[in-house]
N, C-alpha and C positions, 0 to 999 in steps of 0.2 A: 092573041091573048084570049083564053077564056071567059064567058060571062058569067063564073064564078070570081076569079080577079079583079074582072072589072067591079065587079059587085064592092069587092072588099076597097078597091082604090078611089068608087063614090062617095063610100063612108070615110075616107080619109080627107080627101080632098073637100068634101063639105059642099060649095058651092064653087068649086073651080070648074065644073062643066054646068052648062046649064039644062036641064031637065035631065038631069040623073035623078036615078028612084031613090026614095027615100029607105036611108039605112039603119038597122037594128042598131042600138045602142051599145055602148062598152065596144070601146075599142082601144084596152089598156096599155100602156109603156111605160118603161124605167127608167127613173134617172133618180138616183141616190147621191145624197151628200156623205162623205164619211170625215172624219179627222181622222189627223196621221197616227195616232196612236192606236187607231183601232181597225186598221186597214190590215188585211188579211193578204197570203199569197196570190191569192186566185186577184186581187186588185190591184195588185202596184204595176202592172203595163198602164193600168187604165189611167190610175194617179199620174204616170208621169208623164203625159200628155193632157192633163184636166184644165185647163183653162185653155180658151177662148177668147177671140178678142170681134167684135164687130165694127163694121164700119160705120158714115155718118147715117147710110141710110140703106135699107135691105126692101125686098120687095116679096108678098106674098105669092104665091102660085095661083094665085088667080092673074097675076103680073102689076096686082095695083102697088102702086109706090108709098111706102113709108118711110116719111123724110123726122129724122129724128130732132128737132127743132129743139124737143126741152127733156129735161132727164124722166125716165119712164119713172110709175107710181111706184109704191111697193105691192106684190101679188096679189095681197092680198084685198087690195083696192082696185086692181085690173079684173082679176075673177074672183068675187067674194063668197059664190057659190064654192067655190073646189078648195077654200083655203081654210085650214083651224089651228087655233096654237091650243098646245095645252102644256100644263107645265113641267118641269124639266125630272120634278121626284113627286113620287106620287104618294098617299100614307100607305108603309109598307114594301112601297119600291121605292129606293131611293137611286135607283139604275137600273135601266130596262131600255130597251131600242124598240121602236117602232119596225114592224116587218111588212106586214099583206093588209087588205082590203078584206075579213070576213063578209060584211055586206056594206051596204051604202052610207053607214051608219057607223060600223065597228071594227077598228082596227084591232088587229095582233100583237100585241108586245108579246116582245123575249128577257128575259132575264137570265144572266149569265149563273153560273157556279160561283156561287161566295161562300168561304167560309165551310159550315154543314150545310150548306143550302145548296140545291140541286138548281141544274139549267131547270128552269119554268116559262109557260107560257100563261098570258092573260087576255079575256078580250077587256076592249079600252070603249066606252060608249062616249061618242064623238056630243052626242046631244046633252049627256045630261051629266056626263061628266066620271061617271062609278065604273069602276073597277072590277069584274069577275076571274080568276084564279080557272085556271081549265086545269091543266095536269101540270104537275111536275115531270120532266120528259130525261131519256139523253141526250147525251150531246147531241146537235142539228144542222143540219146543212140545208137551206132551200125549203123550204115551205108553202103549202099550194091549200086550196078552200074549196070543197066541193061535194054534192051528196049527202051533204051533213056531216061532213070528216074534215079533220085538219089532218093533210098527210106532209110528215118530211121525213128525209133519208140520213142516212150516217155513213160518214165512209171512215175504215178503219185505216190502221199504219201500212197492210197489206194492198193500200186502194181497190179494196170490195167495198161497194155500198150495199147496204140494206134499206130497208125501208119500215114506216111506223105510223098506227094512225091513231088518233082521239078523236069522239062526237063533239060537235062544235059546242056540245051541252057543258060537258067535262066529262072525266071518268079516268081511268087508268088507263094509260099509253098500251097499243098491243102492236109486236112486230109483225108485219104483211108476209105471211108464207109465201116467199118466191122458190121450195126448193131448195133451198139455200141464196149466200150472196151472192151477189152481180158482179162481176170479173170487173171492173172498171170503175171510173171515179163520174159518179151522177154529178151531171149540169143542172136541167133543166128536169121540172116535173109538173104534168096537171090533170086531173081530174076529167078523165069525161064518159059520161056517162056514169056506169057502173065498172069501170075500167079507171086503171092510172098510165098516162102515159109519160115516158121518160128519156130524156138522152143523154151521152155521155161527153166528158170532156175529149176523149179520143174519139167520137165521131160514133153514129148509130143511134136508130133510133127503135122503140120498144115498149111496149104495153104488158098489163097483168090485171086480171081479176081484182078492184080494190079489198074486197072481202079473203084475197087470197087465190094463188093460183100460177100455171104456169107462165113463163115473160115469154113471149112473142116477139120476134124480131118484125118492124115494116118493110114489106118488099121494098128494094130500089132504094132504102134509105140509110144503109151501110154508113154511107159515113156523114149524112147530116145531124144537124142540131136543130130541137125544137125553136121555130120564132114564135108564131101564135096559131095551136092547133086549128087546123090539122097541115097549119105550113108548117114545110121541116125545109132546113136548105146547106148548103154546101158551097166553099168550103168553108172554114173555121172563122169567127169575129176578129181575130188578128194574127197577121198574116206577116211574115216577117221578109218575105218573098218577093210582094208587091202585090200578090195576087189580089185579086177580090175577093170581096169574102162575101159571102151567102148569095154569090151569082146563080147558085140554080134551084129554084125554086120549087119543091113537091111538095102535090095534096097529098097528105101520109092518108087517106080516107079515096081517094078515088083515082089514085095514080096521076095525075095531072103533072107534067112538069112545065117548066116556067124558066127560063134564061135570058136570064139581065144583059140589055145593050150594053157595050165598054166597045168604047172606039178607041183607034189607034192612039197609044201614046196617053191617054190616061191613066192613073194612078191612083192607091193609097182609097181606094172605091171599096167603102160600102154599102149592101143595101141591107133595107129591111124587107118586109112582105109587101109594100107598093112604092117605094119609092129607094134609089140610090142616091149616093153625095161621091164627093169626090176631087181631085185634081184636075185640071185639063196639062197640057202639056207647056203649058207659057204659064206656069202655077196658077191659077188663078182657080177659083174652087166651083162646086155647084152642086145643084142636088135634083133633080128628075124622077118622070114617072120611071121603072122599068124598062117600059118597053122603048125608050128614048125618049118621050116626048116632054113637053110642058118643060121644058128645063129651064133653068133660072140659074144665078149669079147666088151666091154663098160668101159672109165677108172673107177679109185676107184671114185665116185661120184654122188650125189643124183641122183637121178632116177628123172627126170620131163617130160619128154616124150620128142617128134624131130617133129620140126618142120617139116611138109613139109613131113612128116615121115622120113626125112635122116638128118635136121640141127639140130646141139644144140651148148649150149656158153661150154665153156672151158676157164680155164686157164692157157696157158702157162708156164712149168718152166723157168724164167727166163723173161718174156717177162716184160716190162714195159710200154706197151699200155693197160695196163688191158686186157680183157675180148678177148677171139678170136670167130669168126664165124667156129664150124666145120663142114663137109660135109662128112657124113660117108657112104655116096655112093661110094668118089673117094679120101678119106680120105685128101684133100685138107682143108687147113686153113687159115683164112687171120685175121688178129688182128685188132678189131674194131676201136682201138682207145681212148677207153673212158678215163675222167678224172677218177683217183681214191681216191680222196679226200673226207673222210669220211662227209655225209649228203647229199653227191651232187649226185653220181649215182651208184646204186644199183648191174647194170650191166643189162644182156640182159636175158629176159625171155620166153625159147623156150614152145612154145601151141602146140596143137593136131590140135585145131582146125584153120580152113581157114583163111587165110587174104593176104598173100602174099607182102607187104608192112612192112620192117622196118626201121626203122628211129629213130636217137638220136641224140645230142646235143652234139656238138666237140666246145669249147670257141663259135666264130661265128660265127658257121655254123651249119646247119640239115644235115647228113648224110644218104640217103636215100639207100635201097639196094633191088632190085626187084628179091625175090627169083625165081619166074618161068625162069628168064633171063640164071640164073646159069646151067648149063652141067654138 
């Protein structure tokens, strides 16, 4: 393994080795709450697998034991640094969804199309509470922060995507000249440098000029998907096959590949950029570095990968706040909170892939939680 990987799996791992060098900050992951009413194509594999269940007691990857004695707090009493509620309408928006992370400070809303009213974006200031109006945009798919630009893509009936950006200041939305659309339906998109980099749901990965320009295919990366630049991996997050999914690992920046341990007779395995979960072959589950090691026990429950490579939902015995946040770095949990009233929420859905931003709906209020925030 490279000691750029290794680099990336100090920072994750936190203090699971000891005298690992100390790692650069932000090291972002998804996990979205949605309700069934507003769940989209691209999510109903995800949804119908979304709950989890935990045992009495789980253990961190440092291997210290966390015996669950009494019902975890709620999040926002476990990490009061990463957690804000704010409320559910805002004046002027009386519907809008939480998206991306602008900065440490200010979230993204979206506002859908009502009425005469155009899809809009807003930033949300976490501290003090006010509201600013960026652009009225088109329709959007996926959304990334960087350079001073809020960029996201559109894919039409034809699945071409395009692509769009606005100054994080505000101003009128302007399309990104790629030469025309992109053959394909955009996953994943982020910002680096003075470049956008992008993948597709059929596989490939691809950059352009943010300002405009021609898309460049990554060598070797045909048919990966962005996890956290400049890791791209293969194959696909779900896999109908059995296969695993994002077993091979490439720095899309310096060729580097990387392939995930899977031993005989394992299953239903995914990884993320340092760590895999998974089945063993007498079902029982687990989650591990890459390269095989450090592996640990995972309660009895579907396999859907960890956020962040260390969070997933669980459910508490006993708990009646629904659904808990775990952290299987430092085996720490905090109970989300959600309703559990059948047709209203599904519960919480840990990804492989980037976002760092989650957020659900408590009666009213939005509940925001900034994974990178967490220790």
């Amino acid at each position: 393994m490279s000691t750029d990987l290794e680099d990336d799996l100090s920072r994750v791992l936190g203090r699971a080795a000891e005298g690992a060098p100390q790692a650069p900050t932000g090291f972002p992951g998804r996990i979205a709450a949605r309700s069934r009413r507003r769940r989209t194509r691209t999510q109903a594999l995800v949804a119908a697998v979304a709950m989890v269940i935990v045992g009495v007691t789980v253990r961190g990857i440092d291997g210290a034991q966390v015996a669950q004695t009494r019902l975890p707090e709620p999040v926002e009493t476990v990490w009061p640094g990463a957690v804000w509620k704010i409320p559910r309408q805002l004046p002027n928006l009386p519907d809008f969804r939480p998206l991306i992370f602008i900065d440490d400070r200010t979230v993204l809303l979206w506002t859908e199309k009502s009425g005469e009213r155009a899809d809009a974006i807003y930033a949300y200031d976490l501290g003090t509470g006010r509201t600013r109006k960026i652009a009225d945009i088109p329709s959007a798919y996926a959304f990334t922060v960087g350079a001073g630009r809020i960029v996201w893509q559109t894919i039409d009936r034809n699945d071409h995507t395009r692509f769009w950006s606005v100054p994080v200041s505000g101003g009128k939305p302007a399309a990104i000249d790629t030469g025309g659309p992109v053959k394909g339906r955009g996953e994943k998109l982020t910002v680096v440098g003075d470049r956008v980099a992008f993948s597709l749901i059929e596989g490939g990965v691809f950059t352009f000029p943010l300002r405009g320009g021609r898309v460049t295919s990554v060598a070797g990366a045909e048919r990966h998907h962005i996890l956290r630049w400049p890791w791209v991996a293969t194959p696909s997050e779900y896999r109908q096959d059995r296969e695993p999914s994002f077993r091979e690992l490439l720095n899309a920046e310096t060729g580097q590949v990387s392939n995930a341990v899977v031993r005989p007779g394992e299953r239903y395995i995914r990884c993320g950029v340092t760590t895999c979960v998974g089945m063993r072959p007498d079902d029982t589950r687990f989650y591990r570095l890459r390269d095989g090691s450090r592996e640990r026990d995972l309660p009895d429950s579907p396999v859907l990968g960890l956020g962040d490579d260390r969070f997933m939902a669980v459910d508490p015995p006993g708990a009646t706040g629904g659904p808990a946040l775990l952290d299987l770095v430092t085996g720490k949990q905090g109970v989300l909170g959600l309703p559990s009233a059948e047709g209203r929420m599904i519960g919480v859905e840990p990804g492989i892939l980037d976002g760092g931003l989650v957020s659900y709906e408590i009666e009213n209020q939005y509940v925001i939680i900034d994974l990178a925030r967490i220790r």
